[in-house]
C-alpha positions in Angstrom: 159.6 158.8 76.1 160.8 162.2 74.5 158.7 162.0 71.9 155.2 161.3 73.4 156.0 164.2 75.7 156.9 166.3 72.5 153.2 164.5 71.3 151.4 165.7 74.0 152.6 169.2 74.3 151.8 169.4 70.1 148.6 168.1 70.6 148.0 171.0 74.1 149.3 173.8 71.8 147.3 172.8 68.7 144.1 172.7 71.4 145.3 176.3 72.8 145.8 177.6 69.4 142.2 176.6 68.4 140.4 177.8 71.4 142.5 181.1 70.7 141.8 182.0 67.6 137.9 180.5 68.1 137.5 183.8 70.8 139.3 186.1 68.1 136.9 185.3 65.4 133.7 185.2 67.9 134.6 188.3 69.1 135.2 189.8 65.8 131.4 189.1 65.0 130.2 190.8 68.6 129.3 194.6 68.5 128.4 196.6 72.0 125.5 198.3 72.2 123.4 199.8 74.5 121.0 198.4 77.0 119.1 199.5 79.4 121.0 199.2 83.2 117.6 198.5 85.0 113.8 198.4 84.6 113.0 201.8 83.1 109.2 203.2 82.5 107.5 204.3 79.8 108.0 208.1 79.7 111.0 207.7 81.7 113.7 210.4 80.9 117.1 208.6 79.6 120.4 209.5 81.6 123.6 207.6 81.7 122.9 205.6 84.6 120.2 204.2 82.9 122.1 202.8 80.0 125.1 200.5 79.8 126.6 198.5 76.6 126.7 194.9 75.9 128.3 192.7 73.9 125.8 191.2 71.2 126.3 188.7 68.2 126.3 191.3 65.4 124.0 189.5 63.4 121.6 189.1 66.2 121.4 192.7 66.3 118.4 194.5 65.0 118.8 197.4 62.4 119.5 200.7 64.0 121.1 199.4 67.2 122.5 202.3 69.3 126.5 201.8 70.0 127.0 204.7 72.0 126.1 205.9 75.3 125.8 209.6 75.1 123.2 209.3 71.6 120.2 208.0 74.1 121.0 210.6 76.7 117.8 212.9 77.3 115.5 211.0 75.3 112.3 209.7 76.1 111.3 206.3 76.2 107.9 205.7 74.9 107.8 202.3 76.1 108.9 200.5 79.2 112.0 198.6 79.1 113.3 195.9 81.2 117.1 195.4 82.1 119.5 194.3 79.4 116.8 194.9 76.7 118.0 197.2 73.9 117.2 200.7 73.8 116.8 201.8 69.8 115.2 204.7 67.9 111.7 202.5 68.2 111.6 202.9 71.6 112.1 206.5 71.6 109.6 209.6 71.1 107.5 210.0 74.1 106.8 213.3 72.8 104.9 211.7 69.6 101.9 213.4 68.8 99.1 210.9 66.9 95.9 212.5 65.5 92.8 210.9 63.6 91.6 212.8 60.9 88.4 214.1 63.0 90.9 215.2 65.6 92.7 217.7 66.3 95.5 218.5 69.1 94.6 221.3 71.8 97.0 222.6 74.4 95.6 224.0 77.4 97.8 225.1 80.7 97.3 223.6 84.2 98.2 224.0 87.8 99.2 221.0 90.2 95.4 220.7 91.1 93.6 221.4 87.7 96.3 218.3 86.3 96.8 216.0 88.5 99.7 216.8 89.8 101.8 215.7 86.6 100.1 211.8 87.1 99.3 212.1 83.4 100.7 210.5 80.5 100.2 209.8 76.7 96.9 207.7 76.7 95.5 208.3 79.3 91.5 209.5 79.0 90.5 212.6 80.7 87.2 215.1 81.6 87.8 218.8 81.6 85.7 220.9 83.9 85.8 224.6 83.2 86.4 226.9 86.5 84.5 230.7 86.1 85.4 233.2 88.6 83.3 235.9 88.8 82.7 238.5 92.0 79.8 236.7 93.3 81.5 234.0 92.9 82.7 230.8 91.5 81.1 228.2 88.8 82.1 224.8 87.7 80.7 222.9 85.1 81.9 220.2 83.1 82.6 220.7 79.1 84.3 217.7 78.1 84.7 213.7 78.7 86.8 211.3 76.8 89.2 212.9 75.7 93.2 211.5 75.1 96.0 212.8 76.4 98.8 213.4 73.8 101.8 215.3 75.7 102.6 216.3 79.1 105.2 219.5 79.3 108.2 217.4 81.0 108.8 219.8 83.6 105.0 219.6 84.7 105.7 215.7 85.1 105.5 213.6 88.2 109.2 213.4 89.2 109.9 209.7 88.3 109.6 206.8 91.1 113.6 205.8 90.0 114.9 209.3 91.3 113.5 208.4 94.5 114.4 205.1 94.2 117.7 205.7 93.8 118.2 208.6 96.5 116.5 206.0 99.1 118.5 202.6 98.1 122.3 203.2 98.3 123.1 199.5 97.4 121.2 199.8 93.9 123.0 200.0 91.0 123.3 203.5 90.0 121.9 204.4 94.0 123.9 207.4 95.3 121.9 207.4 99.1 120.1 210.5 100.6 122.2 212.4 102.1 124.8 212.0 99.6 127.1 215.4 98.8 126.8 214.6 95.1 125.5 217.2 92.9 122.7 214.7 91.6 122.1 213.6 95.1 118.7 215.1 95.0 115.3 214.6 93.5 115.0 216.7 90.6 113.2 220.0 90.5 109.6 219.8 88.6 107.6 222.7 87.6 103.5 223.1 89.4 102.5 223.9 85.9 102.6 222.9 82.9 100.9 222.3 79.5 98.4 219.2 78.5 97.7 218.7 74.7 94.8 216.4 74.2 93.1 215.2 71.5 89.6 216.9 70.2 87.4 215.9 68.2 86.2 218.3 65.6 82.4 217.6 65.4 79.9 220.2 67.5 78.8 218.6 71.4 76.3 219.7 73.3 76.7 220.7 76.6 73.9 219.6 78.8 72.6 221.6 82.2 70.5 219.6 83.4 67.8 221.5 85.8 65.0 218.8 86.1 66.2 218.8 90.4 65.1 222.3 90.5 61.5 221.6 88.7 63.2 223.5 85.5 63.4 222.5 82.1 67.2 221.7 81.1 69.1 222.9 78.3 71.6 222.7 75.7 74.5 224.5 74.1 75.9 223.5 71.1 79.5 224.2 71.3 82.5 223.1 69.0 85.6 222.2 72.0 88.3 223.2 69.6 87.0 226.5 69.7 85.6 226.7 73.1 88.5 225.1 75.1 91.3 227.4 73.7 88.9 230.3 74.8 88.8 229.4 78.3 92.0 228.7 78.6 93.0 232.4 77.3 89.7 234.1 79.0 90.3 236.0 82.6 89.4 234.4 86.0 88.6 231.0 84.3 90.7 227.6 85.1 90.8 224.3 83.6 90.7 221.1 85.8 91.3 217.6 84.3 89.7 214.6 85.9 90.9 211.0 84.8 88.0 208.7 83.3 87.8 204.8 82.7 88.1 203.1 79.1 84.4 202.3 80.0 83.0 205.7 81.4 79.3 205.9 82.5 78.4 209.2 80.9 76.3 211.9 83.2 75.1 215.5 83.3 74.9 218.4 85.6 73.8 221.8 85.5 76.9 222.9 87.0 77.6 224.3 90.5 77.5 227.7 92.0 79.5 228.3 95.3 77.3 230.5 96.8 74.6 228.6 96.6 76.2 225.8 98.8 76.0 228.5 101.5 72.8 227.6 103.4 72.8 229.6 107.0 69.8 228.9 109.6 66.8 231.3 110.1 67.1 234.2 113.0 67.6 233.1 116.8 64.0 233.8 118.1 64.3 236.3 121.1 62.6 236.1 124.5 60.1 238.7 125.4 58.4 239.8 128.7 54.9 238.8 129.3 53.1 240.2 132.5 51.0 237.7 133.8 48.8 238.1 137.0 51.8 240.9 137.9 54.3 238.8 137.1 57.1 239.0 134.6 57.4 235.9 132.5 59.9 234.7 130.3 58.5 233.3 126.9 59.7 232.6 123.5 57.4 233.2 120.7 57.4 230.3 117.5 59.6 232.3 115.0 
C-alpha cells in the first residue's frame, strides 16, 4: 500500500515538475512590448495612457518592437491603431513630409475660419481662396484647387475626440470624468492658428475670371502658385481660406467677388405733392 502511495506522489511531482519548468522556459522566450491601450487615430498624439505592454512570443515579434513605455510618448501615429496592436517606429511620423519631383511643399498660415478649424490632416485635398482687403473693400477669388495637405502645426489641430472621450466617460479605461480635480482633467488647450504645408505643383496655372455673366470677355493670368501663394501669404490685408475638395472634384471658374457690389439698396421713396384741383388740395404721388 506504501509503495503505490509513494508511486503516485512520484508520478504528481514528476507532472508538477514538468508543467514548472514548461512556464520557465515559455516565459523565457516572451518579451513585453508595447501596445496600444485602446483604438487610437491616425494623427493621434501618443501619451501614456494610450500605451500599455504585453507579453509576446519573442519570435513572433517584428523587428524594431518598442519595450518601453516612455520611447512612444509624444509621438505621432501616422496610422490608426486598434487595441492590443503594436505600436513600432512604422507606425510613427505623422509629421512626414512626401514630395513628387514636380512638387514642392508651401507653408501658408491660417486662422480657425481660413482652415477649417484644425479638421485637416495629411491627405486630405484642398482649394485656396485668396482674401484682398482693400478700403473700398474686400475681394475673394479663388487661386488654387487640388492641392494635398502635407502637415498641420499640432497646436492648430482639432483637439482629439479621445480627450473628450475620456473627460465624459469615467468608466473607460484611462477616463478621469469631468469634473475631475486632476491636472489632466481638462481638454487640452489648442491654438486658432496655425500653419498648413501643402503640396504645389511647380508648372505655371492659369487663373481664370470668368466675366461672360456681365457681357464681358473673360481672362487669364498666368501665375506660378509657388511663387504666388507665399506672396499672399506675406502681403498686407490679404488672407488665405482653405476649402476641402472631393478625390473627384468638378472643376469651375469665377471672376471673383467684390463685397460692395453685393450691396444693392432700392431707388428714392417718391414724395407726395400738392395738386389744386377745382380749389381743392389733392394729395398725389407722381411715378418716380
Amino acid at each position: 500500500m506504501k509503495s503505490k502511495q509513494f508511486i503516485s506522489i512520484a508520478l504528481a511531482l514528476a507532472v508538477f515538475l514538468v508543467a514548472f519548468f514548461a512556464i520557465q522556459a515559455r516565459q523565457e522566450d516572451t518579451l513585453e512590448a508595447v501596445v496600444a491601450a485602446r483604438k487610437l487615430p491616425a494623427g493621434h498624439t501618443l501619451t501614456s495612457s494610450d500605451l500599455v505592454l504585453d507579453a509576446r512570443s519573442e519570435g513572433s515579434l517584428p523587428k524594431g518592437a518598442v519595450t518601453q513605455l516612455e520611447l512612444l510618448i509624444g509621438e505621432t501615429l501616422s496610422m490608426p491603431r486598434s487595441q492590443g496592436d503594436l505600436i513600432t517606429p512604422e507606425h510613427l511620423g505623422g509629421e512626414h513630409i512626401d514630395l513628387n519631383e514636380d512638387e514642392r511643399a508651401v507653408a501658408i498660415e491660417v486662422t480657425d475660419s481660413g482652415g477649417l478649424a484644425g479638421l485637416l490632416k495629411p491627405g486630405d485635398q484642398v482649394g485656396v481662396t485668396a482674401v484682398l482687403d482693400a478700403s473700398e473693400g474686400s475681394y475673394a477669388k479663388v487661386i488654387a484647387e487640388g492641392l494635398r495637405v502635407l502637415y498641420v502645426s499640432p497646436e492648430f489641430l482639432a483637439v482629439d475626440p479621445l480627450a473628450y472621450q475620456q473627460l465624459s466617460d469615467p468608466e473607460d479605461e484611462g477616463g478621469i470624468g469631468i469634473g475631475s480635480s486632476s491636472t489632466s482633467g481638462t481638454v487640452p488647450d489648442r491654438d486658432n492658428q496655425g500653419v498648413v504645408v501643402l503640396a504645389v505643383s511647380v508648372y505655371q496655372t492659369a487663373l481664370a475670371y470668368d466675366f461672360e455673366a456681365f457681357g464681358l470677355e473673360s481672362e487669364t493670368r498666368l501665375v506660378n502658385l509657388v511663387d504666388l501663394m507665399p506672396a499672399l501669404d506675406h502681403a498686407r490685408g490679404v488672407a488665405l481660406s482653405l476649402f476641402i475638395t472631393p478625390d473627384q472634384a468638378l472643376h469651375f471658374e469665377s471672376p471673383g467677388i467684390y463685397v460692395p457690389d453685393l450691396v444693392i439698396t432700392p431707388g428714392p421713396s417718391p414724395t407726395p405733392t400738392e395738386t389744386p384741383i377745382g380749389g381743392e388740395i389733392m394729395e398725389t404721388t407722381p411715378t418716380p
